[in-house]
DSSP file (Angstrom, degrees, kcal/mol; ACC not computed):
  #  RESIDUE AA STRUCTURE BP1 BP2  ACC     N-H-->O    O-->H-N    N-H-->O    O-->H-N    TCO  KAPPA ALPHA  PHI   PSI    X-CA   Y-CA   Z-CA
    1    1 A X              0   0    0      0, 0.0     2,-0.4     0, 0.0    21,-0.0   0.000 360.0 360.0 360.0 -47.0   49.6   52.8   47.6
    2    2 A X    >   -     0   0    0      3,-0.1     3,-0.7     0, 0.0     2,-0.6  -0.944 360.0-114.5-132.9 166.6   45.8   53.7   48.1
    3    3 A X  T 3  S+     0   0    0     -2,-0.4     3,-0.1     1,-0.2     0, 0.0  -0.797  99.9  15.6-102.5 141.2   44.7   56.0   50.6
    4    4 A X  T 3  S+     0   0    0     -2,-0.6     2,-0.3     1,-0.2    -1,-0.2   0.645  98.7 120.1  67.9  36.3   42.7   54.6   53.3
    5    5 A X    <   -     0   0    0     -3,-0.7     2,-0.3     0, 0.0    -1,-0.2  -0.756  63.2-120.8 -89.1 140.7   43.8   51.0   52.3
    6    6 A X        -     0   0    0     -2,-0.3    -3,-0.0    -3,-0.1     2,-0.0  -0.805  40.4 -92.3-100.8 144.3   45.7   48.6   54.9
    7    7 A X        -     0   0    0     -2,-0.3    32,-0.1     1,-0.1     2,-0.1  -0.148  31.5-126.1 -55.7 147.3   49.0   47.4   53.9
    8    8 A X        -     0   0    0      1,-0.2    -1,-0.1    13,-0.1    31,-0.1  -0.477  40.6 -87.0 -98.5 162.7   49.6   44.0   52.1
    9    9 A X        -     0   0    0     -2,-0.1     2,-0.5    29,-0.1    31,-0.2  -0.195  52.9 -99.0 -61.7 162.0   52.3   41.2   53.7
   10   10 A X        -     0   0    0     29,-0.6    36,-0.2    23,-0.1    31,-0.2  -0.738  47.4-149.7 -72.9  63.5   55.6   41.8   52.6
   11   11 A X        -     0   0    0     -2,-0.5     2,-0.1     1,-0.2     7,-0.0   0.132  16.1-123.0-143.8 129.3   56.2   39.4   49.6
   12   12 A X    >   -     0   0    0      1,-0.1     3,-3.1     2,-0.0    -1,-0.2  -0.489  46.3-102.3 -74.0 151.3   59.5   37.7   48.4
   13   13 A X  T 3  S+     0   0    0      1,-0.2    -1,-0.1    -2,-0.1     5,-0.1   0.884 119.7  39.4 -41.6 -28.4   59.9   38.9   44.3
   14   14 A X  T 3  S+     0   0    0      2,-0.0    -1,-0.2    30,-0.0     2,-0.2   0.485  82.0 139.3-111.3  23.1   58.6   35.4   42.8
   15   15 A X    X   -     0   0    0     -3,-3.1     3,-0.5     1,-0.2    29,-0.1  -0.424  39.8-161.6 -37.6 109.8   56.0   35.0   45.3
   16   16 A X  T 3  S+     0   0    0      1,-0.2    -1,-0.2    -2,-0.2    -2,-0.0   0.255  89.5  63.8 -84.9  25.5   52.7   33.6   43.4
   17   17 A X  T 3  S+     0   0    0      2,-0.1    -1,-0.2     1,-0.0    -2,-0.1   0.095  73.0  95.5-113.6  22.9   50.9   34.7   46.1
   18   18 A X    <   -     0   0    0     -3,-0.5    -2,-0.1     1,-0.1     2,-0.1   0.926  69.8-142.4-109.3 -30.1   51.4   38.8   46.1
   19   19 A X        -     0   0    0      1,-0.2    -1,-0.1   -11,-0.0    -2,-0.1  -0.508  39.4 -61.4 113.9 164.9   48.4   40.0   44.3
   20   20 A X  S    S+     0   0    0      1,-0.1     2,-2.6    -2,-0.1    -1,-0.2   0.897 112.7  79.1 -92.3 -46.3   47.9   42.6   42.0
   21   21 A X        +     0   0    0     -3,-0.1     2,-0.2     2,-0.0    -1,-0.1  -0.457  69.4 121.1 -75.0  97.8   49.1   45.7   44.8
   22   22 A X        -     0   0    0     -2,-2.6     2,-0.2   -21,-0.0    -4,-0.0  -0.906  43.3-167.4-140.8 179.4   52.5   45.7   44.8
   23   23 A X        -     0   0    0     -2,-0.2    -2,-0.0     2,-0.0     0, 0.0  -0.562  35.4-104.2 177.6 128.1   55.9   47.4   44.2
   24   24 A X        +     0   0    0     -2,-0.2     2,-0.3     1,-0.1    -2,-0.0   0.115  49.2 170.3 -21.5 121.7   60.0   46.4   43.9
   25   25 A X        -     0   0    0      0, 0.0     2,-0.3     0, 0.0    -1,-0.1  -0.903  26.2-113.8-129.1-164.0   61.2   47.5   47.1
   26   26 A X    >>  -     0   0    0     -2,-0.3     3,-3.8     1,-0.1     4,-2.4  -0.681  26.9 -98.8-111.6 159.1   64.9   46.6   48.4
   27   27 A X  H >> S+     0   0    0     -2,-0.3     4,-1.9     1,-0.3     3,-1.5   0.846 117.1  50.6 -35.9 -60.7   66.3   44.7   51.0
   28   28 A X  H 3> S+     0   0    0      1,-0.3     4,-0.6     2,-0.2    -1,-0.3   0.483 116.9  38.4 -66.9   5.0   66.9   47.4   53.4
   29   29 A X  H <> S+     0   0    0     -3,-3.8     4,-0.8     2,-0.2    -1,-0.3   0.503 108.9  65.6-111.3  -2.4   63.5   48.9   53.2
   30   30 A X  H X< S+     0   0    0     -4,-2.4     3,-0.7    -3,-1.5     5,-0.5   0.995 106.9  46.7 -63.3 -85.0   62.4   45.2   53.0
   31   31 A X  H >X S+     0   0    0     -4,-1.9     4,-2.5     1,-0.2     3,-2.2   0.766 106.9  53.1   3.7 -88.2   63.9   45.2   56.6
   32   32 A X  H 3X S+     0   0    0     -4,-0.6     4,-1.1     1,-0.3     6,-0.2   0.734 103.5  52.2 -60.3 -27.8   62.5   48.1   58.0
   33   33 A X  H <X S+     0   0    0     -4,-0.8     4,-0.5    -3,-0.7     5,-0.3   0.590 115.4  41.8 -95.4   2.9   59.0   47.4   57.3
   34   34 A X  H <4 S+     0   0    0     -3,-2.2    -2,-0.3    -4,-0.4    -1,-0.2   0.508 114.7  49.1-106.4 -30.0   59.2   44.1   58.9
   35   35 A X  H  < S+     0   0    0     -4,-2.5    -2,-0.2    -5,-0.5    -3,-0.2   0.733 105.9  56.8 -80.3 -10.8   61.1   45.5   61.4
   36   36 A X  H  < S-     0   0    0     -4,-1.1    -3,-0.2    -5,-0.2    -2,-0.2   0.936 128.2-101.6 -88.3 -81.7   58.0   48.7   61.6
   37   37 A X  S  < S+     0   0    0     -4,-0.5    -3,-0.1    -5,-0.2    -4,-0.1   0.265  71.1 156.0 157.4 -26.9   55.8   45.5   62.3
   38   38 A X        -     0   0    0     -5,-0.3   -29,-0.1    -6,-0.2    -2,-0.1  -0.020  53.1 -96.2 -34.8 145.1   54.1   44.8   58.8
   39   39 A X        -     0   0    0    -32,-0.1   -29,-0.6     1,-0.1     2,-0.3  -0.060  34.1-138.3 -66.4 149.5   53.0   41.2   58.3
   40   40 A X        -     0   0    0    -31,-0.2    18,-0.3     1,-0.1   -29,-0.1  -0.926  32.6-101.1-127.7 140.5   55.6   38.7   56.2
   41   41 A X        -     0   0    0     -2,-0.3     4,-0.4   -31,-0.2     6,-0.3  -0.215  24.4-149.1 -34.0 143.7   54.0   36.5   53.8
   42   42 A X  S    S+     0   0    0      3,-0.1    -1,-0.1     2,-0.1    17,-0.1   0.498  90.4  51.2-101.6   4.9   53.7   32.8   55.2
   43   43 A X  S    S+     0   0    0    -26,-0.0   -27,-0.1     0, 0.0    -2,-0.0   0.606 129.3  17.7-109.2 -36.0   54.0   30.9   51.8
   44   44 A X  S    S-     0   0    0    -29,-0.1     5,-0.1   -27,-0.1    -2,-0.1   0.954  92.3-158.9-110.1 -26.8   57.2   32.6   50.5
   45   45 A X     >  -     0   0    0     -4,-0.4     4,-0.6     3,-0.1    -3,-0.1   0.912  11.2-176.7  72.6 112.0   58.6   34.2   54.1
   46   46 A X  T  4 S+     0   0    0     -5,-0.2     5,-0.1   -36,-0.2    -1,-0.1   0.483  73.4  61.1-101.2 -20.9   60.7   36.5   53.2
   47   47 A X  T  4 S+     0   0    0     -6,-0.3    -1,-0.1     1,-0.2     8,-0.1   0.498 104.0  57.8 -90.5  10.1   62.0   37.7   56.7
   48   48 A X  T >4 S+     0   0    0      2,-0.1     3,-2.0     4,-0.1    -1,-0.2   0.846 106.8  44.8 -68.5 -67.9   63.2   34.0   56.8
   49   49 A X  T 3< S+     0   0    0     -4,-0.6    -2,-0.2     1,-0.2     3,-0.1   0.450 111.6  61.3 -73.7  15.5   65.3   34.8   53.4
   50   50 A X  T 3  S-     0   0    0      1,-0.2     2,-0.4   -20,-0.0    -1,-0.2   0.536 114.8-115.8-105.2  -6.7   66.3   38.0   55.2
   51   51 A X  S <  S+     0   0    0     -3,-2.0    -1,-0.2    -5,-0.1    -4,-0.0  -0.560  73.4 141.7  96.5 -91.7   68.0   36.4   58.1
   52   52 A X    >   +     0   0    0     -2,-0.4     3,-1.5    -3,-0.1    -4,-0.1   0.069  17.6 145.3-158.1  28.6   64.7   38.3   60.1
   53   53 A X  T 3   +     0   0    0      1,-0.2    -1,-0.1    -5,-0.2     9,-0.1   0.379  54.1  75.0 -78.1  16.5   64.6   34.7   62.6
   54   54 A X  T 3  S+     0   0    0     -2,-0.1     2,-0.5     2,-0.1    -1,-0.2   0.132  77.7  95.8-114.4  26.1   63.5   36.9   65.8
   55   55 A X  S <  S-     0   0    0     -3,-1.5   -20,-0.0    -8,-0.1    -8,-0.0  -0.909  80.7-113.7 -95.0 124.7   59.5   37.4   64.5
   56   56 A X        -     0   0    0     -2,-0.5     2,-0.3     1,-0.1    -2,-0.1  -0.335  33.3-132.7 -55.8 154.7   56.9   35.4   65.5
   57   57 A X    >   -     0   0    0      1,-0.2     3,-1.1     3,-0.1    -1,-0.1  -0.948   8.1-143.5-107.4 126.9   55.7   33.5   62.8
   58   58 A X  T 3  S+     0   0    0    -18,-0.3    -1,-0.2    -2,-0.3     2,-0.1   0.989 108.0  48.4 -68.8 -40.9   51.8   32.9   61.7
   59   59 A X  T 3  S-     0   0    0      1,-0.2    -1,-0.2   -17,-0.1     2,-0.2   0.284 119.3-122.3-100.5   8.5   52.4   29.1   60.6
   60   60 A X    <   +     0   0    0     -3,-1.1    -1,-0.2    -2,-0.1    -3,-0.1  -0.513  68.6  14.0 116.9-153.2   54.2   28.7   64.1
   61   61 A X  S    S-     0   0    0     -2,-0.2     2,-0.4    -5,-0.1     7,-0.0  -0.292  71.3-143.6 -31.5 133.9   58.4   27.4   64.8
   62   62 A X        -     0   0    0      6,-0.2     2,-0.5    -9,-0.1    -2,-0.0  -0.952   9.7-140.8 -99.1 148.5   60.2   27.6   61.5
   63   63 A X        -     0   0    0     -2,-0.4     2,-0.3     3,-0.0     5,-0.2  -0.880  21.0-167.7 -81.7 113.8   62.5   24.9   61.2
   64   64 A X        -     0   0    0      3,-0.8     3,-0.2    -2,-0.5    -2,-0.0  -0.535  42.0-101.1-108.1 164.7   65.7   25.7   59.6
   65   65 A X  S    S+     0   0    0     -2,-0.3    -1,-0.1     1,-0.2     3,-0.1   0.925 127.4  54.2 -42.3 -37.3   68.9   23.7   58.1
   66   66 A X  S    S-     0   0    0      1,-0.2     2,-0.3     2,-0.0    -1,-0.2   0.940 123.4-103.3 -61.2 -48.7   70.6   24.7   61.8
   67   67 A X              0   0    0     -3,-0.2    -3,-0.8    -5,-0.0    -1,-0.2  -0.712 360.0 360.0 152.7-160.2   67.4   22.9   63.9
   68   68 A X              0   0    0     -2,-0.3    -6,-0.2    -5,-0.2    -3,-0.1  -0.056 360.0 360.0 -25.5 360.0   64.8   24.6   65.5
C-alpha cells in the first residue's frame, strides 16, 4: 500500500478499529496473510471468524462456545 510502510493487522469488514489504510481482500487471501504471519486484529479477530484457532493470540486463550 505505501512503500516503505509496515503492514496494518488484518481487520474483519465492520471493524471500527481499521483506520484509514485499508483494502477488501477475500477470505482466502485473508488466510494466507495470517497464515504469512501478519498480525490479526484483537478487537474484531478475524482469524477467530476464520476458523484460524492455531495462532497465538495478543489478548491471551480465546474462549470459545466449545471451551477453552
Amino acid at each position: 500500500m505505501g512503500t516503505g510502510r509496515p503492514p496494518v493487522p488484518v481487520h474483519a469488514g465492520d471493524c471500527y478499529a481499521a483506520g484509514n489504510r485499508r483494502r477488501t481482500i477475500d477470505r482466502d487471501e485473508d488466510r494466507r496473510l495470517l497464515a504469512s504471519g501478519l498480525t490479526a486484529c484483537p478487537h474484531c479477530q478475524p482469524d477467530i471468524d476464520l476458523r484460524i484457532l492455531d495462532r497465538p493470540h495478543p489478548a491471551g486463550p480465546v474462549q470459545t462456545a466449545d471451551g477453552p
